[in-house]
Backbone bond lengths (Angstrom), bond angles and torsions (degrees), N, CA, C in turn:
res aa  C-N    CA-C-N  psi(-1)  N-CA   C-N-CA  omega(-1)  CA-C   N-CA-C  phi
1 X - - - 1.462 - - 1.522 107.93 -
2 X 1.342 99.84 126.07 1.548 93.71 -172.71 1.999 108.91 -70.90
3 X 1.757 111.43 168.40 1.404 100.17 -178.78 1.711 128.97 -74.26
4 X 1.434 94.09 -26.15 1.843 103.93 173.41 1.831 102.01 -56.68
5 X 1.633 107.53 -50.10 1.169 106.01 179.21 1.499 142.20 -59.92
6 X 1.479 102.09 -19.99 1.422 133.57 179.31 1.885 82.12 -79.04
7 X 0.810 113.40 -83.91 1.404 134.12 -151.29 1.264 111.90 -43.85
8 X 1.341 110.17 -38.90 1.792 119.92 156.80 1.126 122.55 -67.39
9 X 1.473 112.59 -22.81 1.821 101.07 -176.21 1.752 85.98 -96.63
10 X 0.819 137.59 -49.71 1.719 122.12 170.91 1.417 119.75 -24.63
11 X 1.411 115.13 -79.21 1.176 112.22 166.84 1.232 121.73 -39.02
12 X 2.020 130.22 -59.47 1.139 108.00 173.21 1.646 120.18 -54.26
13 X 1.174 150.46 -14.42 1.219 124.59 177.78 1.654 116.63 -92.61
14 X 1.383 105.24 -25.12 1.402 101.08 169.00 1.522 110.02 -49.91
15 X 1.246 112.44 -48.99 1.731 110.64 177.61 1.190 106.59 -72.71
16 X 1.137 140.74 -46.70 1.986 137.85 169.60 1.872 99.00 -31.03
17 X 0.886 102.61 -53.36 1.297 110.33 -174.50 1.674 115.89 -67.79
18 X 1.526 111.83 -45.78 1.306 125.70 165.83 1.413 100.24 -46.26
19 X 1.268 113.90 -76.33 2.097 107.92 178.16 1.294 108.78 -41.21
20 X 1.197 129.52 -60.92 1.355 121.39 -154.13 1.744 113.11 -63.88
21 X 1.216 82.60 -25.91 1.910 90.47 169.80 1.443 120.53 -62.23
22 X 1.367 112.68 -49.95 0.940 141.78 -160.73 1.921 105.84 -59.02
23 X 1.347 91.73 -57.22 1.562 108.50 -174.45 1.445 93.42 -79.95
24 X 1.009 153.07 -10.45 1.600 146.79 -178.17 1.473 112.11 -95.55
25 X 1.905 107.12 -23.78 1.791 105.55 -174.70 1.601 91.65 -93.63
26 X 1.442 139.15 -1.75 1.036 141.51 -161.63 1.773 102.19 -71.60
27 X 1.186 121.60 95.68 0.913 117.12 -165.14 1.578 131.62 -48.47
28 X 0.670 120.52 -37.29 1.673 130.79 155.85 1.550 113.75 -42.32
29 X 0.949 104.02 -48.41 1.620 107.34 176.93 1.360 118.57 -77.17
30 X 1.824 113.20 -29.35 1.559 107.04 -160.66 2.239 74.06 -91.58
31 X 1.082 134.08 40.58 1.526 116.31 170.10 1.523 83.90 -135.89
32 X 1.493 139.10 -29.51 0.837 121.50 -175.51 2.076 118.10 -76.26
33 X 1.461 75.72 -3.70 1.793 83.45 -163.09 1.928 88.06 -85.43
34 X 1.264 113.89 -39.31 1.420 110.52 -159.45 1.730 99.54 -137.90
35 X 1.734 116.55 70.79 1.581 104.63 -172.78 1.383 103.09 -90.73
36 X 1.498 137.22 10.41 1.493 113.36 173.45 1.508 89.98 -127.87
37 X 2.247 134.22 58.56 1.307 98.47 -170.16 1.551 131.19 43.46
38 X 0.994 151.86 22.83 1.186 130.58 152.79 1.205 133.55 -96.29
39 X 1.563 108.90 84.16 1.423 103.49 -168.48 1.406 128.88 -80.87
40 X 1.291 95.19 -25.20 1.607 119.03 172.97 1.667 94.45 -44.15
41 X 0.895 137.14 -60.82 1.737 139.80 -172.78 1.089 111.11 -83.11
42 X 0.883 164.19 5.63 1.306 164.16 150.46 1.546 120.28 -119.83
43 X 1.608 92.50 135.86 2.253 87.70 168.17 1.135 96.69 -165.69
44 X 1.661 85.56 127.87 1.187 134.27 162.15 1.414 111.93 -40.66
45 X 1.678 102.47 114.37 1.658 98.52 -171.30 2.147 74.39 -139.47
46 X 1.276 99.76 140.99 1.321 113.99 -179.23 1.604 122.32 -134.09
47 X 1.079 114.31 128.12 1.919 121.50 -160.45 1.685 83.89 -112.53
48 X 1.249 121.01 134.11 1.237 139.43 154.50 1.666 114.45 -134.24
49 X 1.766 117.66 137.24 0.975 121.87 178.72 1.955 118.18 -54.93
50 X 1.395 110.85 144.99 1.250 120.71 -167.65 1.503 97.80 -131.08
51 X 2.030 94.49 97.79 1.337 124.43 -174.41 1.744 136.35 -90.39
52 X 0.924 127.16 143.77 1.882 104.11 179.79 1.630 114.35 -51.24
53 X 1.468 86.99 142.24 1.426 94.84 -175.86 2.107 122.59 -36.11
54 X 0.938 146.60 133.17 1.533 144.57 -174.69 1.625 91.97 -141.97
55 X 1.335 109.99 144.79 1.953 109.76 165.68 1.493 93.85 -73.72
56 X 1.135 166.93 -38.07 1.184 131.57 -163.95 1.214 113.95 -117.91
57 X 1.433 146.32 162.30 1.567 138.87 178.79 1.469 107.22 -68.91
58 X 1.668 95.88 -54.13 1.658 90.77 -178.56 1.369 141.79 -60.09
59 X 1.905 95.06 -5.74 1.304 107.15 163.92 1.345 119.53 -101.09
60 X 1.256 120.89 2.99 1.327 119.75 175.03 1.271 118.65 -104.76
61 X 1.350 125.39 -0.91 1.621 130.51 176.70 1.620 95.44 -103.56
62 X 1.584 119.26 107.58 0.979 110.17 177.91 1.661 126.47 -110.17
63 X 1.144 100.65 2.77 1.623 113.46 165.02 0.794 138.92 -105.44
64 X 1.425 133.06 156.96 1.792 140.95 -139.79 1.301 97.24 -101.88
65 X 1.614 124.80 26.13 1.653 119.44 165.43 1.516 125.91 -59.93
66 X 1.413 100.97 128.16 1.517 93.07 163.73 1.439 130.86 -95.12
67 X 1.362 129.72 -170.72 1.801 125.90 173.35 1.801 94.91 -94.38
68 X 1.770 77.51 163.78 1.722 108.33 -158.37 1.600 75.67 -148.36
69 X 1.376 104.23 132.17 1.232 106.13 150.11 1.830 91.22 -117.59
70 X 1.758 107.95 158.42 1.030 119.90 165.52 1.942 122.63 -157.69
71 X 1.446 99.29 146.30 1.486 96.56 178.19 1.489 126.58 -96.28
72 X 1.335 94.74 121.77 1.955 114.69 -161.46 1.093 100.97 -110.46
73 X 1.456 138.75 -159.26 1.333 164.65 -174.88 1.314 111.37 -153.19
74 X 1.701 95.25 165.35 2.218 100.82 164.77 1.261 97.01 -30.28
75 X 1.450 106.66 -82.64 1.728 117.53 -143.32 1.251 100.22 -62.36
76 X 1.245 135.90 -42.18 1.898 119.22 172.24 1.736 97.30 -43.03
77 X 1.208 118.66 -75.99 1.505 116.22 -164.25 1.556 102.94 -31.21
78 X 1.153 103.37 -64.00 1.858 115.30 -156.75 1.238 95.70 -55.16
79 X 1.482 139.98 -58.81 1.745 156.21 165.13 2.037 86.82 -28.44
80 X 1.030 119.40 -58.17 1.219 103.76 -166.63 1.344 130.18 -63.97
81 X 1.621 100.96 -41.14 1.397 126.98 171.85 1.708 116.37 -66.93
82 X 0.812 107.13 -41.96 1.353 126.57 157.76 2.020 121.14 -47.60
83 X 1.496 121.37 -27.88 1.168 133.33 138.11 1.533 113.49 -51.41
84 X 1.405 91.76 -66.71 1.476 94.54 -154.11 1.754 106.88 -80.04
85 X 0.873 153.01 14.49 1.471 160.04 54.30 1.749 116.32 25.39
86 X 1.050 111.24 -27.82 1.614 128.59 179.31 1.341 112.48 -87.68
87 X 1.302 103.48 -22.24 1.983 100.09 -176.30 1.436 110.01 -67.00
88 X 1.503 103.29 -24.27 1.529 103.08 -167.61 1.882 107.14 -107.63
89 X 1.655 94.43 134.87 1.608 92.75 167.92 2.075 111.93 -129.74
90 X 0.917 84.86 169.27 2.062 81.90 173.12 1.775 99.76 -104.85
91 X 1.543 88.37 135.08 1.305 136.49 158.17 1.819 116.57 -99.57
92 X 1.592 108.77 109.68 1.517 90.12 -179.60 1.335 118.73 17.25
93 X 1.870 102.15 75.54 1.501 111.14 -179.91 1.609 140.78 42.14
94 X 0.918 85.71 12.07 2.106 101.87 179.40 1.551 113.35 -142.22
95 X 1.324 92.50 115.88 1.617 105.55 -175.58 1.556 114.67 -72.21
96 X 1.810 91.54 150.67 1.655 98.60 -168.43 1.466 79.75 -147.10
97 X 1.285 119.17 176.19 1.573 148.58 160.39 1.161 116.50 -36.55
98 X 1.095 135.41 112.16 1.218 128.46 160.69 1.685 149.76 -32.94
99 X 0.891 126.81 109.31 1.619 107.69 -158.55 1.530 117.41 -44.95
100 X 1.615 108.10 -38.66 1.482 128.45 178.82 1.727 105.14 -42.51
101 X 1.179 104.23 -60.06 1.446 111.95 -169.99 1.805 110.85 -86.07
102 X 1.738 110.63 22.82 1.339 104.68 166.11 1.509 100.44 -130.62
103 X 1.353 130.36 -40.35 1.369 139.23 168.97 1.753 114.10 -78.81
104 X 1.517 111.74 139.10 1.007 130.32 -5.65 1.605 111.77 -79.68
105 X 0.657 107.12 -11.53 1.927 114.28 -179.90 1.761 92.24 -131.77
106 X 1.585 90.41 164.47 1.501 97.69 -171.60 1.696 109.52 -101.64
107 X 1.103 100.20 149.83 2.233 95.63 -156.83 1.201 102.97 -126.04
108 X 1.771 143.45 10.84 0.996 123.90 173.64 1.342 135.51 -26.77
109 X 1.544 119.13 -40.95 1.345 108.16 170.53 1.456 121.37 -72.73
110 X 1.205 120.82 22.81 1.146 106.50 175.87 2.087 91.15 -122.27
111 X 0.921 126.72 62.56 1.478 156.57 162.72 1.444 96.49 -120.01
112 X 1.124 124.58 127.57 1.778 147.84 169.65 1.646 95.21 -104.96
113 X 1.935 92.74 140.44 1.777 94.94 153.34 1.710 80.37 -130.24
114 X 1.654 112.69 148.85 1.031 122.12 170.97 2.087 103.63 -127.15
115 X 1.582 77.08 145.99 1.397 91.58 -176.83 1.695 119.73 -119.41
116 X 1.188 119.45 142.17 1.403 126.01 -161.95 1.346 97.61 118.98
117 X 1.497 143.63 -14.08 1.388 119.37 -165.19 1.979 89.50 -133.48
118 X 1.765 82.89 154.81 1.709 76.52 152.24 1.513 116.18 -126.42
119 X 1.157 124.48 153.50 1.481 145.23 -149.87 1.166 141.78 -148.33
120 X 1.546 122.90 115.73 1.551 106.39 -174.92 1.687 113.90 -97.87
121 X 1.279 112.49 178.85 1.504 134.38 149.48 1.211 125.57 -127.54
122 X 1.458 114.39 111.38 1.665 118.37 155.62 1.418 111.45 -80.56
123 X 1.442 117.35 105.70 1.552 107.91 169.67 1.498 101.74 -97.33
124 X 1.557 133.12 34.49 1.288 115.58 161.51 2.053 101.26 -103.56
125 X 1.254 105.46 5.82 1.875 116.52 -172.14 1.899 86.87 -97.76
126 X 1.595 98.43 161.20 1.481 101.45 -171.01 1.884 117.33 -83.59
127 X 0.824 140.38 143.12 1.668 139.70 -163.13 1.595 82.19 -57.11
128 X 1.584 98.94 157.31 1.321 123.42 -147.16 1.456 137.77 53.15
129 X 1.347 104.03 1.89 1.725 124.43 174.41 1.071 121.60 -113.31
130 X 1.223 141.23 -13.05 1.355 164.68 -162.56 1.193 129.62 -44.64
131 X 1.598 94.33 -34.89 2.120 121.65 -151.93 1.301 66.25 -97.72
132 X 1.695 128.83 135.13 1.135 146.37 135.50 1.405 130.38 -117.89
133 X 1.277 127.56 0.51 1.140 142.85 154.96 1.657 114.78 -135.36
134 X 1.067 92.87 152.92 1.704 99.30 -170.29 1.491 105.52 -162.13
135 X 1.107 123.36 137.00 1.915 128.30 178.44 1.348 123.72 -179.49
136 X 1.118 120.80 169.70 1.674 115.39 171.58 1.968 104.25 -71.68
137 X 1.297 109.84 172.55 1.453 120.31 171.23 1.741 103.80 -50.25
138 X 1.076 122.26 -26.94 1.648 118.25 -152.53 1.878 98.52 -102.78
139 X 1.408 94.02 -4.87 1.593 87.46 -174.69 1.657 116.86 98.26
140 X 1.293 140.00 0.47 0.843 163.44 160.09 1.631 128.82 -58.19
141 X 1.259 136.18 120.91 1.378 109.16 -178.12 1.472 109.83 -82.93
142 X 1.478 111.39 169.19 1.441 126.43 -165.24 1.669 102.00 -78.19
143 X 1.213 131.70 -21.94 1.657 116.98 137.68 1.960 70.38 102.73
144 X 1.771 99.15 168.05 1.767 128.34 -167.93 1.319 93.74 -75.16
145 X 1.434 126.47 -59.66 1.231 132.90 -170.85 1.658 140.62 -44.01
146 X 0.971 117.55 170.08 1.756 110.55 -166.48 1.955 89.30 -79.15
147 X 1.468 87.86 149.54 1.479 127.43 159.93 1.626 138.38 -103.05
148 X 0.973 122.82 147.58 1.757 107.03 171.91 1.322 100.42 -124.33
149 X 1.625 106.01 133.15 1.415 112.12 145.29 1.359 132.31 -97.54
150 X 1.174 107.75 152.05 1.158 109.38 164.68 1.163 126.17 -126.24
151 X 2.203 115.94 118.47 1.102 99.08 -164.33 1.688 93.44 -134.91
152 X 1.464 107.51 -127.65 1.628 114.04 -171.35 1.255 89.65 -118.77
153 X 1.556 117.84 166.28 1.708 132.85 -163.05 1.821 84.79 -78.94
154 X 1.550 119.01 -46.80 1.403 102.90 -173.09 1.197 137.10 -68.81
155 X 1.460 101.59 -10.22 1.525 104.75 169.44 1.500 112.30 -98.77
156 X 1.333 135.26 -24.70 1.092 130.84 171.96 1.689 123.15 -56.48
157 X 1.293 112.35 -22.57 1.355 139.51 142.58 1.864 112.30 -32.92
158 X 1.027 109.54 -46.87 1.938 122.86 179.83 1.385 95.29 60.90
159 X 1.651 105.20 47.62 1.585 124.16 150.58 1.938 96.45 -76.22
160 X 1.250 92.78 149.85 1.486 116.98 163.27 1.543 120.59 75.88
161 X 1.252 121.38 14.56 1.413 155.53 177.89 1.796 136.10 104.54
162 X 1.924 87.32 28.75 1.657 104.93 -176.62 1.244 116.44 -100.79
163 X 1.271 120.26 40.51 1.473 129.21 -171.92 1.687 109.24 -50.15
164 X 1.211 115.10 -24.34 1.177 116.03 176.99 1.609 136.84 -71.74
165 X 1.648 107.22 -3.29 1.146 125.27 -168.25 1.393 102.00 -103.69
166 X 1.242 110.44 -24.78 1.676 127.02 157.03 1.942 112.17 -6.70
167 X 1.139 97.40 -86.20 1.219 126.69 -173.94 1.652 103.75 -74.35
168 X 0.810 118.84 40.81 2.133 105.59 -166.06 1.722 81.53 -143.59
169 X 1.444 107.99 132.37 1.532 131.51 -163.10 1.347 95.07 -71.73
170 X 1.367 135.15 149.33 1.327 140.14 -156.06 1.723 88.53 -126.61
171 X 1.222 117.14 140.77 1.634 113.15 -171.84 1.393 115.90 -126.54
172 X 1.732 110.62 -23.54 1.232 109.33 145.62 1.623 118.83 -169.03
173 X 1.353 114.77 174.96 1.357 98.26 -156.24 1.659 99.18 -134.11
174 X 1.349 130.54 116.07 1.477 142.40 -170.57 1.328 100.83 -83.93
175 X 1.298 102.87 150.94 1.623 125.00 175.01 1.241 119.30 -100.86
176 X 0.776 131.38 -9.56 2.082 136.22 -162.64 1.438 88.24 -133.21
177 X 1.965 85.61 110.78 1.228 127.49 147.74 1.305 131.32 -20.77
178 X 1.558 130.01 99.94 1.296 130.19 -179.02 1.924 127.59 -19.48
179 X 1.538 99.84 -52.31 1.259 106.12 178.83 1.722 113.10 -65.17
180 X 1.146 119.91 -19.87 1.283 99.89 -170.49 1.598 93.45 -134.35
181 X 1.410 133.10 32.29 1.602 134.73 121.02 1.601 103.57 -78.28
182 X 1.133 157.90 -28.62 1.388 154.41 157.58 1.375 103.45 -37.43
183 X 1.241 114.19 -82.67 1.721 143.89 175.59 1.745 97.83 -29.82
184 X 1.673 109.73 -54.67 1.323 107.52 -163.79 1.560 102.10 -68.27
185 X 1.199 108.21 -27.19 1.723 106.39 -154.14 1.653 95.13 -91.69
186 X 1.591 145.15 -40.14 0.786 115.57 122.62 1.495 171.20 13.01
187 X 0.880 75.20 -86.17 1.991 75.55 159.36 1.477 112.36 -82.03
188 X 1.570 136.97 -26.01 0.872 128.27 161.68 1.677 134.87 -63.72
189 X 1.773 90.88 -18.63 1.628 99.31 -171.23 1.675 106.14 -123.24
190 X 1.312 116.85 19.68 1.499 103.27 -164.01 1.497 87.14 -89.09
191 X 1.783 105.01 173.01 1.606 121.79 -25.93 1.458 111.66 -37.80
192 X 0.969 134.17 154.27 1.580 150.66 161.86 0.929 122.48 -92.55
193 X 1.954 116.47 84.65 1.532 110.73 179.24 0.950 131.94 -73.16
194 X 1.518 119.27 -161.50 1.540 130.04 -160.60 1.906 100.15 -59.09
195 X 1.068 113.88 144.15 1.284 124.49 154.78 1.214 118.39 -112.11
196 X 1.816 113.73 113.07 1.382 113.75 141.10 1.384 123.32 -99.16
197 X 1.341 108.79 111.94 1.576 90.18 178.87 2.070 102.83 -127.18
198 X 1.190 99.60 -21.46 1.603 93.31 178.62 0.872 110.11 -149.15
199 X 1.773 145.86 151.38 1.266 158.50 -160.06 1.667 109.82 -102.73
200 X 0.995 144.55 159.33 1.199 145.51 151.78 1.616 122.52 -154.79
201 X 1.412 110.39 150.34 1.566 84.12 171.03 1.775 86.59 -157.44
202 X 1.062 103.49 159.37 1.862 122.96 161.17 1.143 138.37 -107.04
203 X 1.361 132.22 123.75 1.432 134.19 -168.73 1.097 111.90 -118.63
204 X 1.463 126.29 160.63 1.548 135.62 -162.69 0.982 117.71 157.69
């Protein structure tokens, strides 16, 4: 992997991660994710768009999306991840972009990083096979029971190859504009430390 290329997907996930925080401390959402305490049953698993590199977040989220929380399962997650596992193909053994997701128009934002889980990719296994590890942060599997996501109104839509989110009960629906819950959370929380919130890695 070349280093510009490394260096861009770093940065983008540090900020994947920056959003996904962002929309999860949003208070409305972090009560909609857990309104009677029960955390033990529910987890918070969060998809935020994964954008070209920009120095600031608030300049790099450039659409008027709002939060969606919604209740999914394993197999929704894995179905999702399992897309987003698709952006990448091998070129003489070194992964690049997918043609799909550059022709006929170019679709990076429609690549998800989700946070709350950790997760692999085999891109040497065939698309739709990809997800080979999957779990909560603690090592744990994600268990039979319902889940919440929390994502953006446009993807909850199962625009951009999430057809599966289609059908998945929507639990509540936020009003304030992505760019300026970033901005808000921000200025409310700077400096803005380290985020760990989800693991990932790629193989090939």
């Amino acid at each position: 992997m070349s280093t510009s290329l490394f260096m861009r997907g770093l940065l983008a996930l540090i900020m994947g991660g920056g959003f996904c925080w962002v929309l999860y401390r949003n208070k409305n959402a972090e009560d909609a994710f857990d309104p009677e305490g029960r955390h033990q049953r529910y987890l918070p698993v969060i998809s935020g768009v994964i954008l070209p590199v920009f120095v600031l977040m608030t300049a790099a989220y450039l659409f008027a999306n709002t939060v969606v929380v919604m209740e999914v399962t394993e197999e929704v997650i894995r179905r999702c991840l399992e897309r987003c596992a698709s952006y990448f193909e091998l070129e003489n053994g070194q992964p690049k972009v997918s043609a799909a997701f550059l022709q006929p128009k170019v679709e990076h934002y429609n690549y998800d990083f989700f946070a709350g889980l950790d997760y692999t990719f085999d891109l040497t296994r065939p698309v739709g096979q990809r997800v080979v590890h999957l779990t909560r942060l603690d090592g744990s599997p994600l268990g039979p029971g319902p889940l919440r996501l929390c994502t953006s109104n446009y993807r909850a839509t199962g625009t951009g190859g999430y057809e599966v989110l289609r059908d998945c009960p929507v639990l509540w629906r936020g009003s304030t504009e992505m760019p300026d819950m970033v901005a808000r959370y921000i200025r409310e929380h700077s400096p803005v430390g380290k985020l760990e919130n989800a693991r990932f890695r790629v193989i090939w």
